[in-house]
C-alpha positions as CSV (number, residue, x, y, z in Angstrom):
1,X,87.5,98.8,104.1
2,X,89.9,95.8,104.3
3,X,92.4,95.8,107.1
4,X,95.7,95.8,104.6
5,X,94.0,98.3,102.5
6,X,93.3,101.0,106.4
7,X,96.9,99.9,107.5
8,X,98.1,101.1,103.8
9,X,96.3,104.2,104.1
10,X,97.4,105.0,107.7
11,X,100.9,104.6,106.6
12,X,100.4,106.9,103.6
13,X,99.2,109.5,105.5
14,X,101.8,109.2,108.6
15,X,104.3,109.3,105.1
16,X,102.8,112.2,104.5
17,X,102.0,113.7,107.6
18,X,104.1,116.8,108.8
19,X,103.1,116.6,112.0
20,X,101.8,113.7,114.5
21,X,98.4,112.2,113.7
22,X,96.6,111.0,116.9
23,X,94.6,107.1,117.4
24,X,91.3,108.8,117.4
25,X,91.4,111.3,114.0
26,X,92.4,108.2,112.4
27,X,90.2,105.9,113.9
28,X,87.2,108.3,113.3
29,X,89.0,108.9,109.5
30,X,88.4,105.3,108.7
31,X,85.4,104.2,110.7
32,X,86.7,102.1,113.7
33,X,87.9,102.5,117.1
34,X,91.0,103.8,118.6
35,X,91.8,100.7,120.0
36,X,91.5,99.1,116.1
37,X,94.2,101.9,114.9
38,X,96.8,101.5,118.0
39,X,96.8,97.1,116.8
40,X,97.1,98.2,113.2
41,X,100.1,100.4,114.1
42,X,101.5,97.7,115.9
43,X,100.7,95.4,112.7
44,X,103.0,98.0,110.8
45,X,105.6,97.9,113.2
46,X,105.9,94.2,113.0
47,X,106.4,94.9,109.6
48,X,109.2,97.2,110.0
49,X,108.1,100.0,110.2
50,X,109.4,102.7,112.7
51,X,106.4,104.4,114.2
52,X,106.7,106.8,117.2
53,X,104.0,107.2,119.6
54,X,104.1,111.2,120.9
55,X,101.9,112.9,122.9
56,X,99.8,114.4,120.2
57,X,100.0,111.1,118.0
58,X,101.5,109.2,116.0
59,X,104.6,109.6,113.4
60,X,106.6,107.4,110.9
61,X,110.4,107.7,110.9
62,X,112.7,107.0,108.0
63,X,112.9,103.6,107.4
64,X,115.9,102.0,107.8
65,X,115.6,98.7,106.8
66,X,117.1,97.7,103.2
67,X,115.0,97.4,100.5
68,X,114.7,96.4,96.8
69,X,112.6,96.1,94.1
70,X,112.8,92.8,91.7
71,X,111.2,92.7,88.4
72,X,109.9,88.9,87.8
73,X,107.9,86.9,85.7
74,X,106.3,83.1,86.3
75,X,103.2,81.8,85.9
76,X,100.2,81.7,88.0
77,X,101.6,77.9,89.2
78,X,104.3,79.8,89.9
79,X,103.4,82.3,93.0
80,X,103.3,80.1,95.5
81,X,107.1,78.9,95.1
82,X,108.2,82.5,94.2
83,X,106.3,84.2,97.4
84,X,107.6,81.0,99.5
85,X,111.0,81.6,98.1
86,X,111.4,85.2,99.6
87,X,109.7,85.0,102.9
88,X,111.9,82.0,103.6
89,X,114.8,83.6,102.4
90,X,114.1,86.2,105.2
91,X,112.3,89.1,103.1
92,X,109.1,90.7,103.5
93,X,107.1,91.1,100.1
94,X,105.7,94.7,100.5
95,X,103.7,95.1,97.5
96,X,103.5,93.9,93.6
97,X,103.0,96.4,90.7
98,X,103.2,96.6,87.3
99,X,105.0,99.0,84.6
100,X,102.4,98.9,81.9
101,X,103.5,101.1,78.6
102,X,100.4,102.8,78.5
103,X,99.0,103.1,82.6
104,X,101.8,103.2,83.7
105,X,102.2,102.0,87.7
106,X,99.7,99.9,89.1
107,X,100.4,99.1,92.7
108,X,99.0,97.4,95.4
109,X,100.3,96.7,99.0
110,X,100.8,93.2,99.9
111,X,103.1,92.9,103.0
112,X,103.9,89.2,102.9
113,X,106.2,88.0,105.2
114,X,105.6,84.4,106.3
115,X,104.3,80.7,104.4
116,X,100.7,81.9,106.4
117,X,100.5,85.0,104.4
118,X,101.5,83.2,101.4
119,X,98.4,80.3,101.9
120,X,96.2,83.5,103.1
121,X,96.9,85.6,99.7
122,X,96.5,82.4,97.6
123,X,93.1,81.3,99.2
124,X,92.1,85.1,98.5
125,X,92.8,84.9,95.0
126,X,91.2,81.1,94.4
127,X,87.9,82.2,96.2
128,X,87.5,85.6,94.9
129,X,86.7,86.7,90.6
130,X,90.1,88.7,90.2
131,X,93.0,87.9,88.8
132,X,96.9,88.6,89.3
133,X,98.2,91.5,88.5
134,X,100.9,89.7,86.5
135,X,98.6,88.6,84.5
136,X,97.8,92.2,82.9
137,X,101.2,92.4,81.4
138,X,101.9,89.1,80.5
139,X,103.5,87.5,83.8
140,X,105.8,90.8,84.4
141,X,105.5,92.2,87.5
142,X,107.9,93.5,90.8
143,X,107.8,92.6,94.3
144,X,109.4,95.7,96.8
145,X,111.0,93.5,99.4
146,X,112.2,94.3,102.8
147,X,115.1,92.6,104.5
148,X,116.6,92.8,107.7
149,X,120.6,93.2,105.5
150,X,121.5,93.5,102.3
151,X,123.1,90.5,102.5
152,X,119.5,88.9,102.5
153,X,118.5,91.2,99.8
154,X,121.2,89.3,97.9
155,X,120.6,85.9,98.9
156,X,117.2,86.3,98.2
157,X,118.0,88.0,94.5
158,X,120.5,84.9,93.4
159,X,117.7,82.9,94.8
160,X,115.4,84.2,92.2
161,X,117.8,84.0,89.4
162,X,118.5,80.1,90.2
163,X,114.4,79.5,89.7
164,X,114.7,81.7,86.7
165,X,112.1,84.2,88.2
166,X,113.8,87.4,87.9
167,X,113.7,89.3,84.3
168,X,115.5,92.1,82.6
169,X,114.2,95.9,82.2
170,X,112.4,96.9,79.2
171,X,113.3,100.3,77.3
172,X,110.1,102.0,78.8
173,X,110.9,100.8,82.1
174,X,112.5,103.7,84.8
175,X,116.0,102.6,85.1
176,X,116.0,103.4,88.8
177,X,113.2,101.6,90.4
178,X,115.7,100.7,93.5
179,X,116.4,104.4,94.4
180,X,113.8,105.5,97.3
């Protein structure tokens, strides 16, 4: 399993968790050590999240940190300068995921949140056979982004309307993607 992919599913299940889940279930839950699962939480708390260590384990608080989903399109050429965009505005790029009429949500974590990630995710793609996720619905996708303020959250938002990035809701689209 891919290290974004085990720190996704070890913040699922701390989500969903009603109780503290210790270093070693996880670790033997996924196949590595303890010691791989205490720098993977420490991964996710540099990414904002709020995880507790108690003495049985670990748990996720509520997050606190603002957050807001954007609905863009560009082109493939595109990415670079959109992704670039936000992390230099200040935001973290949590996932993508599309609306598709017919599937409808297709997600998958991405926590970007510096020009290295951005070069890391586009070397991924080049080298590898897939393709954007964009690209299944015609350039349309959303970005959840993380900020430390709203204030970010809006600076980075009339950002995205100056490079003509950000696009309106469609009628099968949930009107209330921002609410969490």
């Amino acid at each position: 399993m891919k290290v974004k992919n085990r720190r996704q599913n070890i913040l699922n299940k701390l989500a969903a968790a009603s109780a503290p889940i210790s270093a070693g279930s996880l670790a033997e839950e996924f196949g590595v050590s303890r010691q791989i699962i205490v720098k993977d939480i420490a991964a996710l708390r540099e990414d904002g999240y709020t995880i507790d260590a108690m003495t049985r384990g670990y748990i996720l608080k509520e997050q606190l940190r603002p957050r807001k989903v954007f609905k863009v399109i560009h082109t493939d050429e595109d990415v670079e300068t959109e992704l670039n965009l936000i992390v230099d505005m200040g935001g973290c790029v949590e996932d993508v995921f599309i609306y598709h009429k017919f599937y409808n949500q297709i997600k998958a974590p991405m926590h970007i949140k510096s020009r290295y990630d951005v070069a890391h995710f586009l070397k991924n793609i080049a080298e590898g056979k897939s393709s954007l996720l964009k690209n299944v619905t015609a350039g349309y996708h959303y970005h959840t982004v993380v900020a430390d303020d709203e204030d970010t959250l809006k600076r980075i938002e009339d950002k995205l309307w100056e490079h003509g990035f950000l696009a309106p809701l469609q009628e099968y689209e949930p009107s209330d993607l921002n609410r969490n």
